[in-house]
C-alpha positions in Angstrom: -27.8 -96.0 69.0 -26.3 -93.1 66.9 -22.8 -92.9 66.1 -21.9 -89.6 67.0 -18.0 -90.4 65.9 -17.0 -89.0 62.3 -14.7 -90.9 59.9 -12.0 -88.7 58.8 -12.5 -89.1 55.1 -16.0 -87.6 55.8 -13.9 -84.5 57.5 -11.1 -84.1 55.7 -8.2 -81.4 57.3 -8.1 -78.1 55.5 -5.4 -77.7 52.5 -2.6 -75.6 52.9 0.7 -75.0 51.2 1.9 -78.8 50.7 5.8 -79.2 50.6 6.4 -82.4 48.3 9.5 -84.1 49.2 10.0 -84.9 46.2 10.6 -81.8 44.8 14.8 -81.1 45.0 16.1 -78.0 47.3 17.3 -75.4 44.9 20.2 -73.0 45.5 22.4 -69.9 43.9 25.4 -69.6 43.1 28.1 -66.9 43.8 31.3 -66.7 42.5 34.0 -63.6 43.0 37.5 -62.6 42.1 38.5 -59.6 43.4 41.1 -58.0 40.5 40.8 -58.2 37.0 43.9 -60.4 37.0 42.4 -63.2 38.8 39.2 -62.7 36.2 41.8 -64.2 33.1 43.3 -66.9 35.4 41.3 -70.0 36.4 39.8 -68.8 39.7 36.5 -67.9 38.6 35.9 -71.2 36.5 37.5 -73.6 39.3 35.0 -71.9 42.2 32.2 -72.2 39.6 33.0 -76.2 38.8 33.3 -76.8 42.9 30.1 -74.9 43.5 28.2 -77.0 41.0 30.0 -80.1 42.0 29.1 -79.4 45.7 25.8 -79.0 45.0 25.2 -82.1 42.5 26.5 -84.3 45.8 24.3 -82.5 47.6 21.5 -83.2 45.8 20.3 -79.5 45.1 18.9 -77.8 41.9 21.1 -75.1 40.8 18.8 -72.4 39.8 21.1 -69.5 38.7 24.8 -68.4 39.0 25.8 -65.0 39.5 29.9 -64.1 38.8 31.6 -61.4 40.1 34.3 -60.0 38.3 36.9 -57.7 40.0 34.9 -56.6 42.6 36.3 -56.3 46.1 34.0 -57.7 49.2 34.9 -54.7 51.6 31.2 -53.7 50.9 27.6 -55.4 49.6 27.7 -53.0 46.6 28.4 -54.9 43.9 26.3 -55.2 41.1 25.7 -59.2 41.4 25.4 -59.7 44.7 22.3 -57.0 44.2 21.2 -59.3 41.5 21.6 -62.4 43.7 19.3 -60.9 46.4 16.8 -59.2 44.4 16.2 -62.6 42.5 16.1 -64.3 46.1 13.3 -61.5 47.5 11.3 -62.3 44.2 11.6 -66.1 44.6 10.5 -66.6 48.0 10.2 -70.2 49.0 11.8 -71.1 45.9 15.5 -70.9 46.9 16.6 -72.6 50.3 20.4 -72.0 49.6 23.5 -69.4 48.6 26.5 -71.7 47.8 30.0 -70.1 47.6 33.0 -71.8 47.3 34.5 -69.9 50.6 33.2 -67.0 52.6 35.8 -64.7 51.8 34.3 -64.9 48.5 30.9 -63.8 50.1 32.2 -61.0 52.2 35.2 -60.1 53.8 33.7 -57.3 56.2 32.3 -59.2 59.2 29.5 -56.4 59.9 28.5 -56.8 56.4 28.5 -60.7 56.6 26.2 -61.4 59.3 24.0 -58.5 57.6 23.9 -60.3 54.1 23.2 -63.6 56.4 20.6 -61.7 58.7 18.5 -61.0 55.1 18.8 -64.4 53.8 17.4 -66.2 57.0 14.5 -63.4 56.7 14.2 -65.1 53.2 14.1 -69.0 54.6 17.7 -69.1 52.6 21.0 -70.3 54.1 24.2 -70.1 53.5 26.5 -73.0 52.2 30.5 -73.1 51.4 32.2 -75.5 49.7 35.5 -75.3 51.7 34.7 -74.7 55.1 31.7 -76.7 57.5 28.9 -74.3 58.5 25.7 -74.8 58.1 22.9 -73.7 60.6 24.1 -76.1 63.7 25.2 -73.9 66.8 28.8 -75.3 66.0 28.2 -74.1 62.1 27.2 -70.6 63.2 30.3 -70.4 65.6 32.6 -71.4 63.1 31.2 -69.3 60.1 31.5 -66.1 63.0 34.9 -67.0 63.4 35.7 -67.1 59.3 34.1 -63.6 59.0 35.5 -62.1 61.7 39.3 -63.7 60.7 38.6 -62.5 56.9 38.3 -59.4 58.2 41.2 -59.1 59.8 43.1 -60.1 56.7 41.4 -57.7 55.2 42.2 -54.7 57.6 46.0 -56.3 58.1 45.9 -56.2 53.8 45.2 -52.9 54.1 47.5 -51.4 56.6 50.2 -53.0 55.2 49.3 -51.2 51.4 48.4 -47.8 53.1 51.4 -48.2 55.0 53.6 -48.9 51.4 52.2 -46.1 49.7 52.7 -43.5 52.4 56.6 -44.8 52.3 56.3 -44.0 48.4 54.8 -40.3 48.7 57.1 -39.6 51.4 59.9 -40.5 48.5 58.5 -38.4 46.1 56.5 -41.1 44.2 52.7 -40.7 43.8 50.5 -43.7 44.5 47.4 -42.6 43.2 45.8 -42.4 39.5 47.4 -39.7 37.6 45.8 -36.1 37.6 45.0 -34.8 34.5 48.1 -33.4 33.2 50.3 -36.5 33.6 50.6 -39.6 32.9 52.3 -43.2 34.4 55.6 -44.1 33.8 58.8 -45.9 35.1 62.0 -44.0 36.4 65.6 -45.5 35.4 65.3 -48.1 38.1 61.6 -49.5 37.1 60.1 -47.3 39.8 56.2 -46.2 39.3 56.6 -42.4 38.3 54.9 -39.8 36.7 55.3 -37.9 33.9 54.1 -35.0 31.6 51.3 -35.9 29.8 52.5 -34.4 26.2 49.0 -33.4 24.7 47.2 -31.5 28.6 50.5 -30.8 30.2 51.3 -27.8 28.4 47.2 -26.7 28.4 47.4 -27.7 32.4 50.2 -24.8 32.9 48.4 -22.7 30.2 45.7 -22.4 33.0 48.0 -21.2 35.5 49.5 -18.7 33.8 46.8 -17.2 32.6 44.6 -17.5 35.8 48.1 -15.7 37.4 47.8 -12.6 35.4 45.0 -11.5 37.5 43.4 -10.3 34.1 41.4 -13.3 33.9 38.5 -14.6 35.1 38.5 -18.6 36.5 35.3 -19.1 34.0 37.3 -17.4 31.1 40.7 -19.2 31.6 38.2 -22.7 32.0 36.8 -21.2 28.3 39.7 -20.4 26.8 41.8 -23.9 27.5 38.9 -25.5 26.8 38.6 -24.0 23.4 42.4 -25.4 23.1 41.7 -28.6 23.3 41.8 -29.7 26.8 39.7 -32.4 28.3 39.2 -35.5 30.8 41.0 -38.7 30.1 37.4 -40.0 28.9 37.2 -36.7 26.7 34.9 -34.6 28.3 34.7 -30.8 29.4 36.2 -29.9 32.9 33.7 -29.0 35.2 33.7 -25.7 36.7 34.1 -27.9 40.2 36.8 -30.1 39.1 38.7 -27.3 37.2 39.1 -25.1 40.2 40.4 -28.2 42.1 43.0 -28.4 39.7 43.7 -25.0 40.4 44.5 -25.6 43.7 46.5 -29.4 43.8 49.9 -28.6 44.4 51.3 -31.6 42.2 51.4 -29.4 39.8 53.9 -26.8 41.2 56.1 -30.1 42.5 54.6 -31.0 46.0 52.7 -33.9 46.6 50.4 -33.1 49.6 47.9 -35.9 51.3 46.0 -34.4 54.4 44.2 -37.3 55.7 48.1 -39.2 56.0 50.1 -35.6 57.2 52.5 -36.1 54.2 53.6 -33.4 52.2 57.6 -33.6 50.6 58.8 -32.9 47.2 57.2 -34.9 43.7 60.2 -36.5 42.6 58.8 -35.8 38.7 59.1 -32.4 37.0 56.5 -29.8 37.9 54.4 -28.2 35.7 54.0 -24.8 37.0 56.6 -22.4 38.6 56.3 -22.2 42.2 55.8 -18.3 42.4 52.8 -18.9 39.4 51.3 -21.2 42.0 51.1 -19.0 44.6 50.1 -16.1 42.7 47.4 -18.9 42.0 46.3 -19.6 45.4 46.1 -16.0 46.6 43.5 -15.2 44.3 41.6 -18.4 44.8 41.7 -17.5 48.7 40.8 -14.0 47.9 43.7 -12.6 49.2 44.6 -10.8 45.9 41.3 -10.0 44.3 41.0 -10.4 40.1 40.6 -7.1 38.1 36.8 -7.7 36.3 37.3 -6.3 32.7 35.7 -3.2 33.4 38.2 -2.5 36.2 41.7 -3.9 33.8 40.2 -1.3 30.7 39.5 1.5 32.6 40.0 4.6 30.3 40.3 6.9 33.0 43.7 5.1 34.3 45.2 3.6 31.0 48.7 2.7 32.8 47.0 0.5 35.2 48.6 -2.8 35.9 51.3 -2.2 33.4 53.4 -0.2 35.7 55.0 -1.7 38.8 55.7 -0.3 42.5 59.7 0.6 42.8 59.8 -0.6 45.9 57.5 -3.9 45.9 56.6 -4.4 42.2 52.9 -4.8 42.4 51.5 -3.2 39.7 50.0 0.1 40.2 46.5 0.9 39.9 44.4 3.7 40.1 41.8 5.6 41.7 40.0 8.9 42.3 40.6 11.2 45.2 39.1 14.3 46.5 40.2 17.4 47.2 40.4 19.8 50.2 37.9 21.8 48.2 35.8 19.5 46.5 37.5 18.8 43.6 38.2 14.7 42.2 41.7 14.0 41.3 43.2 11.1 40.1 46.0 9.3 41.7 48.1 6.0 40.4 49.2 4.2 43.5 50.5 1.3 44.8 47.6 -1.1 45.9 50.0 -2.8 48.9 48.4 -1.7 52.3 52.2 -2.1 53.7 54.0 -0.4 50.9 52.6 2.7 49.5 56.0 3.3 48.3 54.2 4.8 45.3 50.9 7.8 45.4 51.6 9.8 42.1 49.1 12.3 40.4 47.7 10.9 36.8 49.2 13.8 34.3 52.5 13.2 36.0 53.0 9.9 35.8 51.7 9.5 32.1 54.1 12.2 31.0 57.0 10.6 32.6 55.7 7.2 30.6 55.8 9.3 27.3 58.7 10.9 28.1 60.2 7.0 28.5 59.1 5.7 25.1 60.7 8.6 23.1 63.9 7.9 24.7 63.2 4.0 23.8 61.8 5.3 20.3 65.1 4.2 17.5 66.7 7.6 15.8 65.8 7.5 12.1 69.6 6.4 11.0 69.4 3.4 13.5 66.6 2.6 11.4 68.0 3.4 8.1 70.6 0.8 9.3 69.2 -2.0 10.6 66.9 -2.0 7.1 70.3 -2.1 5.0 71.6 -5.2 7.8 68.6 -7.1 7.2 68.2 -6.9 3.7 72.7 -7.9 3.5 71.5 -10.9 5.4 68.6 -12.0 3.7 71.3 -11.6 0.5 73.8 -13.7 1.8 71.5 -16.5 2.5 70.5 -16.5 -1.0 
């Protein structure tokens, strides 16, 4: 009779992707501090030493360590945390575990926790801590959700409690933020965080102003000109056109310190750089309430008195324009550009006369002349 039954060395199972047990689990390391400060203390090598020594009890092959120095955990951008993943996408199968030495160190946003954990699992990776018992248990999840979500809450307590500190500065006077360009950090008699004139861009920084003020520039050729004077960015660049008209318009620099998003506005307790009147001048022509004379318009030859002579009754300065007559005829007019004044609507010949007529009165006699040459030259004689 024929055996019909097959040995199973004669039928052997198909081969597939063999997991030897004796091969060790591997795992990553990742290590954080979130300030610089901590980076020169021992935080960084003590998690590094209890990572490694975790692992070594643990049995597991450490495959790579990736540090993170002075990066905060509010978000998953950081530089080698990206590393850390992209190295666990491109070693699939390879790495069964992330060890950090707490999960504060991992993440301290809870939304972004349970994100960075969703990928890993995706990956076949899990997630280990040195200090505190998860692991993939239904206890170890609950207790991990709990450490996120309570590192969070320091987190957002951590921040209130700094927002809430700086806004009691501003509203003293102090400013909390990094120094705008023109200034610089410094301490007040009593050791308080201040500001302070920067001595090389302050002076270029109100140079800006001014000239911007006169209405007889334009933004790009005030941006050219204290450009050409030397001023630049703390890393010694070029404003931007952007970042130039922003400075244009922060009121720091006429004293007020002004943050929109907190409804604080009160008085710098540091010295201004820019009048308050030049600021406003400032402001109205970046608003376009007070439009800038182009050069064609400030050199006109038909009106050569424009914007040196003021209104009498407002003291804009005048400009000038051509009217037509009953008849026909064009004739030109200074007058004062202030919709709510026109105080002032004089004929060209009349006014220019009057301005000559002023300048020979001003013009010395030849004696006072004679006489001030003989004072000068006694002076310059006695100093001798």
């Amino acid at each position: 009779m024929k055996n019909n039954h097959k040995s199973p060395l004669q039928n052997p199972p198909r081969r597939g992707k063999v997991c030897r047990s004796d091969q060790p689990m591997r795992a990553v390391i990742y290590c954080r501090v979130s300030t610089k400060d901590q980076v020169k203390n021992l935080s960084l090598p003590t998690q590094q030493k209890a990572c490694q020594e975790f692992c070594e009890r643990q049995g597991w092959q450490v495959e790579r360590i990736f540090v993170e120095e002075g990066e905060s955990a509010k978000t998953t951008d950081r530089a080698q945390l990206q590393s850390l993943l992209t190295f666990c996408r491109q070693n699939v199968g390879q790495v069964q575990f992330v060890v950090v030495y707490s999960v504060s160190r991992f993440s301290r946003d809870k939304l972004a926790h349970h994100t960075l954990r969703a990928l890993l699992a995706s990956l076949g990776i899990t997630l280990r801590s040195v200090t505190e018992p998860i692991d993939d248990s239904p206890t170890g999840k609950l207790v991990e959700g709990v450490i996120a979500s309570v590192s969070q809450f320091d987190n957002d307590v951590r921040s209130e409690r700094s927002i809430a500190g700086m806004k009691a500065r501003l509203e003293r006077g102090g400013w909390t933020f990094p120094a705008p360009l023109g200034y610089r950090k410094a301490l007040d008699a009593l050791g308080t965080p201040t500001l302070e004139p920067d001595p090389v861009a302050s002076p270029l920084v109100a140079k800006s102003f001014e000239l911007y003020a006169t209405e007889l520039y334009k933004k790009t050729e005030v941006r050219a000109t204290v450009t050409a004077m030397g001023l630049r960015t703390r890393t010694g660049k070029t404003l931007a056109s952007q970042s130039f008209h922003n400075m244009l318009k922060n009121p720091i620099y006429a004293g007020w310190l002004q943050v929109k998003n907190w409804d604080v506005k009160t008085r710098a307790n540091f010295r201004p750089l820019v009048a308050m009147n030049i600021f406003d001048s400032v402001q109205a022509l970046l608003n376009g309430k007070r439009p800038s004379l182009t050069p064609k318009q400030r050199n006109h030859p038909d009106f050569p008195l424009r914007r040196f002579v003021r209104c009498g009754d407002c003291s804009r300065a005048l400009t000038g324009s051509w009217s037509r007559g009953r008849r026909g005829g064009r004739y030109p007019y200074y007058h004062c550009p202030n919709s709510k004044c026109g105080f002032v609507n004089i004929r060209r010949e009349r006014l220019e006369q009057s301005f000559l007529e002023l300048l020979e009165k001003l013009k010395p006699r030849p004696e006072v002349l004679t006489l001030f040459h003989k004072i000068v030259l006694d002076v310059w004689k006695e100093r001798q």
